[in-house]
C-alpha positions as CSV (number, residue, x, y, z in Angstrom):
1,X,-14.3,9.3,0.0
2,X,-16.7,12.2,-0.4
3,X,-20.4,13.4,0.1
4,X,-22.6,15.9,-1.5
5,X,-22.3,19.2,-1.2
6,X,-18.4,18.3,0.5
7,X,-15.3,20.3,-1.0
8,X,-14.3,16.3,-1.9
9,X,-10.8,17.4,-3.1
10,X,-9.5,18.4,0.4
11,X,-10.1,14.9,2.1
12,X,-9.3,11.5,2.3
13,X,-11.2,9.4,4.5
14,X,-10.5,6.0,5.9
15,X,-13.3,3.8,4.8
16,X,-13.9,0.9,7.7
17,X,-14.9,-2.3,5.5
18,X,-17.8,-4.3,6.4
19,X,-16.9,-7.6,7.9
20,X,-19.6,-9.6,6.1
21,X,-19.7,-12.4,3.6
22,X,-21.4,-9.9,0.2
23,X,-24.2,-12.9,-0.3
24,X,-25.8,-11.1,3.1
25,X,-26.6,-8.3,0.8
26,X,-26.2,-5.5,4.0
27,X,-23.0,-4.1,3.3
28,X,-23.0,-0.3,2.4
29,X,-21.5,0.0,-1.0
30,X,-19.7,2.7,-2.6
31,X,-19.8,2.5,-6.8
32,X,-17.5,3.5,-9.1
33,X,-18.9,3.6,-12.5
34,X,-16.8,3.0,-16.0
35,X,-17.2,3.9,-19.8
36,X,-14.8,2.4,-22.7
37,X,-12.2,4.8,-21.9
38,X,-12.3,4.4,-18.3
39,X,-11.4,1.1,-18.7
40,X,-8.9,1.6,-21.2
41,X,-7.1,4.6,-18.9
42,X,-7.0,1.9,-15.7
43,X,-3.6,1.0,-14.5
44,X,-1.5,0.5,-11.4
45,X,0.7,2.8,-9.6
46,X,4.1,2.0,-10.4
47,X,6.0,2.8,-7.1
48,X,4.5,3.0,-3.2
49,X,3.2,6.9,-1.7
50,X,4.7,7.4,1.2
51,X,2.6,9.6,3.0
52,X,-0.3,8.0,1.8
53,X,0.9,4.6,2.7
54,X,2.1,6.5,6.4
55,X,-1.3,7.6,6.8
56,X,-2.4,3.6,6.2
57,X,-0.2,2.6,8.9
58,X,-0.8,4.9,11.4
59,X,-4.4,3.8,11.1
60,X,-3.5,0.3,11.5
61,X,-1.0,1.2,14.7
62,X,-4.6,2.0,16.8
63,X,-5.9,-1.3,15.5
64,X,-6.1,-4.7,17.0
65,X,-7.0,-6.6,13.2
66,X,-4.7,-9.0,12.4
67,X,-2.2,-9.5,15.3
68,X,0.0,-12.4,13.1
69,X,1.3,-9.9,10.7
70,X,1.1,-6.7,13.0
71,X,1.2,-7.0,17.0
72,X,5.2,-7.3,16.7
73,X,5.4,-4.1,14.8
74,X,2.6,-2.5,16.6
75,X,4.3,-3.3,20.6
76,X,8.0,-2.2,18.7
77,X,7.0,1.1,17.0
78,X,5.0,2.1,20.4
79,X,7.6,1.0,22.3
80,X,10.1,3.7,20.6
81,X,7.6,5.9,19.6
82,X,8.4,9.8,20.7
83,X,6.1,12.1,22.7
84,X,6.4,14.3,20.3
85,X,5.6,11.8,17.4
86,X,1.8,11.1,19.2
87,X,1.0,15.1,17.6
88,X,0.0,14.1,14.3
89,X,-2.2,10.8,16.1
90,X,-4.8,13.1,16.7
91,X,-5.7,14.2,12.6
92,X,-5.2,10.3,12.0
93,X,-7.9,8.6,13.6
94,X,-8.7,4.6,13.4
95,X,-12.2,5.7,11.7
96,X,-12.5,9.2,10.3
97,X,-11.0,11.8,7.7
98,X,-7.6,12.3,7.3
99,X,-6.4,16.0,6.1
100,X,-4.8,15.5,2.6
101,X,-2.1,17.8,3.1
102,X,-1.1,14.8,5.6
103,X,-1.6,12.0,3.5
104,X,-0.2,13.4,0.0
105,X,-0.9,11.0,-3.0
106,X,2.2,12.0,-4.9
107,X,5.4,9.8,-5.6
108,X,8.5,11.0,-3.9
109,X,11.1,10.9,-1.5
110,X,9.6,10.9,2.4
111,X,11.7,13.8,2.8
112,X,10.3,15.7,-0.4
113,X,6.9,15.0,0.7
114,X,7.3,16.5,4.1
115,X,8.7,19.8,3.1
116,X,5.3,19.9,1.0
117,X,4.0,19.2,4.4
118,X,5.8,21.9,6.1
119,X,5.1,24.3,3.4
120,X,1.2,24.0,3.3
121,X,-0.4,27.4,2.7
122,X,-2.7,28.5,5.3
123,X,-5.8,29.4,3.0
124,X,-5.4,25.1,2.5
125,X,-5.4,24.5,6.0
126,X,-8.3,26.7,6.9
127,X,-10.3,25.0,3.8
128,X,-9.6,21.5,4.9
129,X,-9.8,21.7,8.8
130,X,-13.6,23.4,8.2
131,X,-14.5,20.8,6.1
132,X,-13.0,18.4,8.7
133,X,-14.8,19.9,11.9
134,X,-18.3,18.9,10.1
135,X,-17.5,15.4,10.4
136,X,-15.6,14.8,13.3
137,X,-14.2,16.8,16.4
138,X,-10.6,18.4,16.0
139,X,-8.3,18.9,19.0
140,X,-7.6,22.4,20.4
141,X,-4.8,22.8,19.2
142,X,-5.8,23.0,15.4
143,X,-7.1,26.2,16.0
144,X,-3.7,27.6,15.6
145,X,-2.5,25.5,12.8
146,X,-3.5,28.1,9.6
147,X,-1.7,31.3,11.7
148,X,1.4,30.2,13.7
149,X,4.2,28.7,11.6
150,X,5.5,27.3,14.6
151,X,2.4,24.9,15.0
152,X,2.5,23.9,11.5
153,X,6.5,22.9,12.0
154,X,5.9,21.2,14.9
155,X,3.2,19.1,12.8
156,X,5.6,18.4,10.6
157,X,8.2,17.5,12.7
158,X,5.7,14.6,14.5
159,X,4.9,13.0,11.1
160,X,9.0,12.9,10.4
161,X,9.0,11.5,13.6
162,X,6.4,9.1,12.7
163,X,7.8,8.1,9.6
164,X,11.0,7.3,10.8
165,X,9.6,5.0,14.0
166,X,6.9,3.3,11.8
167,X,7.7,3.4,8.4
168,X,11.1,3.7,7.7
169,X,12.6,0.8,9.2
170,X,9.7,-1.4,7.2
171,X,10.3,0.5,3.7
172,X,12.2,-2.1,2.0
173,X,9.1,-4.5,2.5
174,X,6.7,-2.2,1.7
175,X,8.7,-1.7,-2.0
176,X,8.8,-5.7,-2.5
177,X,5.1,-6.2,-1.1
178,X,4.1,-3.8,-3.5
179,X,6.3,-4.8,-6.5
180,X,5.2,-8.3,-6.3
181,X,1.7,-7.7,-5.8
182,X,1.8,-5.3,-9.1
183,X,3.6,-8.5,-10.8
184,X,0.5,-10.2,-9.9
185,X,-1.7,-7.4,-11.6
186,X,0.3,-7.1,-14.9
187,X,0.0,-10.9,-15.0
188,X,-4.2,-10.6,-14.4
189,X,-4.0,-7.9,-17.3
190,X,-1.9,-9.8,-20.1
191,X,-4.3,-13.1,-19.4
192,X,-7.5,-11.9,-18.9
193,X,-7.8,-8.0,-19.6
194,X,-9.0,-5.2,-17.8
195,X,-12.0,-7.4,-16.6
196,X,-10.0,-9.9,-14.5
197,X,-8.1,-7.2,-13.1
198,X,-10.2,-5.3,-11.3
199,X,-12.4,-8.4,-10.8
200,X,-9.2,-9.8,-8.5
201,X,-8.1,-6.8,-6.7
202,X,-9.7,-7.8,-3.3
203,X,-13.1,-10.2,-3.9
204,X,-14.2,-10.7,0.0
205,X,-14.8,-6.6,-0.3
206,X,-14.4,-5.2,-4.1
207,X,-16.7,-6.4,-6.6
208,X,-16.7,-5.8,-10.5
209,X,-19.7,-5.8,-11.4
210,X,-19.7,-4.7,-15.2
211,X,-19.6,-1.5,-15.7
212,X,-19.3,-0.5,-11.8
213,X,-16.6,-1.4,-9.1
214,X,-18.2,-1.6,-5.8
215,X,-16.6,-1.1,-2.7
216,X,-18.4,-2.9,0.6
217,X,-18.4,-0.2,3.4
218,X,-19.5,-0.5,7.0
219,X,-18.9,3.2,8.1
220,X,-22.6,4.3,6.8
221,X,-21.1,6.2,3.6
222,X,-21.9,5.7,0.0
223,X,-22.2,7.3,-3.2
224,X,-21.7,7.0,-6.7
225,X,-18.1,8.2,-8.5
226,X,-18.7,8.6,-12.7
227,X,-15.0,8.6,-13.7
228,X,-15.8,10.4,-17.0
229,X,-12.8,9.1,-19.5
230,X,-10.3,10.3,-17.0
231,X,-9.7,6.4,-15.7
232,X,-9.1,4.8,-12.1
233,X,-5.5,4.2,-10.6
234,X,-5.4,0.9,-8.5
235,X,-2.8,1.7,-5.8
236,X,-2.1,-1.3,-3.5
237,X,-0.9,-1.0,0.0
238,X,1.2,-3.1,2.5
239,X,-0.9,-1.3,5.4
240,X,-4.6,-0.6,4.1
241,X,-5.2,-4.1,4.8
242,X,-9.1,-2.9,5.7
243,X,-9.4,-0.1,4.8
244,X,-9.5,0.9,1.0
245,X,-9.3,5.1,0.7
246,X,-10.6,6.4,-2.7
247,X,-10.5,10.3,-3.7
248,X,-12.2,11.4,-6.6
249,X,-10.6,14.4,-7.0
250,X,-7.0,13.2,-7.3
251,X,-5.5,14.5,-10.3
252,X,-4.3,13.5,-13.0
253,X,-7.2,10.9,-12.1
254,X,-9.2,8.9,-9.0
255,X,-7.5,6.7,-6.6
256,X,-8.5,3.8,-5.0
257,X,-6.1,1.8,-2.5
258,X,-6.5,-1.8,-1.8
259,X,-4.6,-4.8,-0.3
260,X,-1.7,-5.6,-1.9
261,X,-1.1,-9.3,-2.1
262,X,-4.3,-10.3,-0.2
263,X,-3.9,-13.6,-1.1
264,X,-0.6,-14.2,0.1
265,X,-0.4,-16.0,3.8
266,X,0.2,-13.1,6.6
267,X,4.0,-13.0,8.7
268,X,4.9,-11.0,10.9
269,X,6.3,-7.9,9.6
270,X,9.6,-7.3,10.9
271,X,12.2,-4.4,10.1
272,X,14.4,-5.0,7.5
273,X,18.2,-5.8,8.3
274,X,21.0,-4.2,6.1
275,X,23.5,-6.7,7.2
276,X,26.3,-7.5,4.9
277,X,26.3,-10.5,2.8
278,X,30.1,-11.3,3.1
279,X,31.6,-13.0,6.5
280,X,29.1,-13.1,8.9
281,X,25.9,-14.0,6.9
282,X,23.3,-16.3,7.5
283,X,23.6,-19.6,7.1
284,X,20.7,-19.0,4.2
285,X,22.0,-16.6,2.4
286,X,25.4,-19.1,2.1
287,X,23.4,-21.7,0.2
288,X,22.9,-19.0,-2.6
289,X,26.3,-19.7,-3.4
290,X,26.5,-22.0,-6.7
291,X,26.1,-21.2,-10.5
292,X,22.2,-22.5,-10.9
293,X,20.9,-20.7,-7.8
294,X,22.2,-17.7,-9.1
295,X,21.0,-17.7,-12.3
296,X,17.6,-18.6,-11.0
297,X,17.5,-15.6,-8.6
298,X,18.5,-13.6,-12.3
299,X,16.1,-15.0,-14.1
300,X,13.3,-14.1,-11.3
301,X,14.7,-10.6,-11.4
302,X,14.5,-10.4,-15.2
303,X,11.3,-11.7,-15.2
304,X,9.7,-10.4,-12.3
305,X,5.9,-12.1,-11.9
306,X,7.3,-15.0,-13.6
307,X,5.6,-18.3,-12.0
308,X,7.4,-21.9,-11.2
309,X,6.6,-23.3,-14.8
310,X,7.7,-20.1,-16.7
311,X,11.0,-20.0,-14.4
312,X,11.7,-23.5,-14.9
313,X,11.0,-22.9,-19.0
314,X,13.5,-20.1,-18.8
315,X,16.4,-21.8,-17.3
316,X,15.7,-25.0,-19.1
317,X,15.8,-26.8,-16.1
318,X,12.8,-29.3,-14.3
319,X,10.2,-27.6,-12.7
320,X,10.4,-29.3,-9.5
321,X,13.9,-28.0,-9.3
322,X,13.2,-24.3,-9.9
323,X,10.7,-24.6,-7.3
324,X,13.4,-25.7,-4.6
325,X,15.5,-22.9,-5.7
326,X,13.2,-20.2,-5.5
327,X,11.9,-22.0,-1.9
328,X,15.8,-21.3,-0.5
329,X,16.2,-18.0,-2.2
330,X,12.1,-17.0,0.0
331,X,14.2,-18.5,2.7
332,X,16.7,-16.1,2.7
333,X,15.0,-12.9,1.6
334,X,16.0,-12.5,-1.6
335,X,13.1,-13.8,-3.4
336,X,9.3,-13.1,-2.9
337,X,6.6,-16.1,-3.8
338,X,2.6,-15.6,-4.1
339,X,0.1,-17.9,-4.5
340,X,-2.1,-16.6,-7.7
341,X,-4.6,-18.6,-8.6
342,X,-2.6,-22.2,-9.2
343,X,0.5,-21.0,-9.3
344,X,3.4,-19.7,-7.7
345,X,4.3,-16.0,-8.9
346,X,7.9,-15.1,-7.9
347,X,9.3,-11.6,-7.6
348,X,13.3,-10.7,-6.8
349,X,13.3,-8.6,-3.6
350,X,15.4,-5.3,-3.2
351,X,18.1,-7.3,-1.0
352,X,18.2,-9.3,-4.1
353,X,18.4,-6.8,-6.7
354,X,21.1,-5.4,-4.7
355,X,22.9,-8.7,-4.5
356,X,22.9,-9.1,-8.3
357,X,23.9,-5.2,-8.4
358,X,26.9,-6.2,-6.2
359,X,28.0,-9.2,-8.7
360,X,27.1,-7.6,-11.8
């Protein structure tokens, strides 16, 4: 998010959503404004950012908002959470700007991304902590960041640590949440264009209003983002539940995060287990076993977004049946199922990609 006169390309900020209905009309809104080839350069981010989608769930640790999906990640990750981890808390508050040599947009390995981290110049650091200081107070400590190396590691070393408490255990749900949320997108695209798209991203707080996207705000900011031809990428996120981020000045073009799979009903997010399908595996995963249920758990990965009628079409079996299949692979975690619209839109999970991998 930026402001006049702001260097916008060296922040991110966290934008706190209003919790209003939009018919109340008192929502700060933020516009972002389209032309032919804006709309025709749209798309959706292919794979999660993981410092970007870090930064998200760091924001969401010093929450209280939706305790069904979060409290039991929230009490575990403080619960092992390192001294040393708490560092990087303080340049990623609840409400407020984020440093975006913190929250990197780019694809990549969490290890990749953290050398970047660790290798940030200090002419950046000095650029982005001024800009920083004229909207919120920094700790001491920042003073040193830009000329000691040892601060800057230490930085560094407190988001690894972060990432590997908060995140990492969690990936492999973040990577199905997202893929079948972008299943749901590439189905909104092929039936209804562009338009339905973005009209569906999030409608109790993103509105398309032709030829602007507005984005309902409560933290006082707004503004006005012509993308110029250069398009919008839609980024969804497991952990920016509430709080869309959009940068202008991303390259190759503007990002905006939202939601992803806000229509789905919220459980508890729990860490994902890497036990072994063979001997001692659940008593769900055993009911897999049998010729139809495995090729409806390869048609859902071949056909990822597919819904109930479409899965039942391709397997040439009754729809009621496909649906009781793909209800026992949910069960046990090798399938993912959205409600979209009046269907159900079923994804293959990694554990299930890996299960076919492990058969092929």
């Amino acid at each position: 998010m930026f402001q006049p006169g702001l260097n916008h390309g060296l922040l991110t900020q966290s934008l706190a959503i209003a919790r209003r209905d939009w018919s109340m009309g008192e929502a700060v809104v933020y516009r972002i404004h389209f032309t032919a080839e804006d709309l025709a350069r749209t798309r959706v981010a292919e794979s999660p950012r993981p410092m970007l989608e870090l930064a998200n769930a760091v924001r969401v640790l010093q929450d209280r908002n939706q305790p069904v999906r979060y409290d039991v990640w929230r009490r575990r990750s403080f619960a092992r959470l390192p001294p040393a981890a708490r560092l990087a808390l303080d340049l990623i508050p609840l409400r407020g700007w984020t440093p975006d040599f913190l929250a990197r947009v780019q694809p990549g390995s969490p290890q990749d991304l953290l050398e970047q981290i660790r290798s940030t110049s200090p002419k950046e650091i000095r650029q982005t902590l001024a800009a920083l200081a004229e909207h919120q107070p920094l700790p001491s400590w920042t003073r040193r960041l830009d000329d000691d190396p040892l601060v800057l590691q230490q930085l560094a070393d407190s988001m690894h640590l972060l990432h590997t408490t908060v995140m990492a255990p969690y990936w492999p749900h973040v990577v199905t949440s997202l893929a079948a949320d972008r299943a749901v997108r590439i189905r909104e695209l092929l039936h209804g264009g562009v338009e339905r798209l973005l009209t569906g991203l999030y409608p109790p707080r993103i509105r398309w209003t032709p030829p602007t996207l507005e984005v309902a705000m409560a933290s006082g900011m707004q503004g006005d983002l012509r993308l110029e031809g250069r398009g919008l990428l839609l980024m969804p996120s497991l952990f920016g539940s509430e709080s869309p981020v959009i940068d202008p000045d991303a390259e190759p073009q503007p990002f905006l995060t939202y939601p992803a799979n806000s229509g789905a009903a919220l459980t508890p997010l729990t860490p994902f287990s890497t036990g072994s399908t063979a001997g001692g595996a659940p008593a769900a995963l055993t009911a897999l076993l049998g010729r139809t249920r495995a090729a409806v758990l390869h048609a859902i990965a071949t056909h990822p977004g597919c819904n109930t009628a479409e899965l039942a079409g391709v397997l040439g079996i009754g729809a009621s049946g496909a649906s009781q299949h793909a209800t026992v692979l949910r069960q046990a975690g090798l399938v993912t199922t959205l409600r979209h619209r009046n269907s159900a839109v079923h994804t293959a999970t990694s554990t299930g990609l890996n299960l076919l991998t492990l058969h092929a």
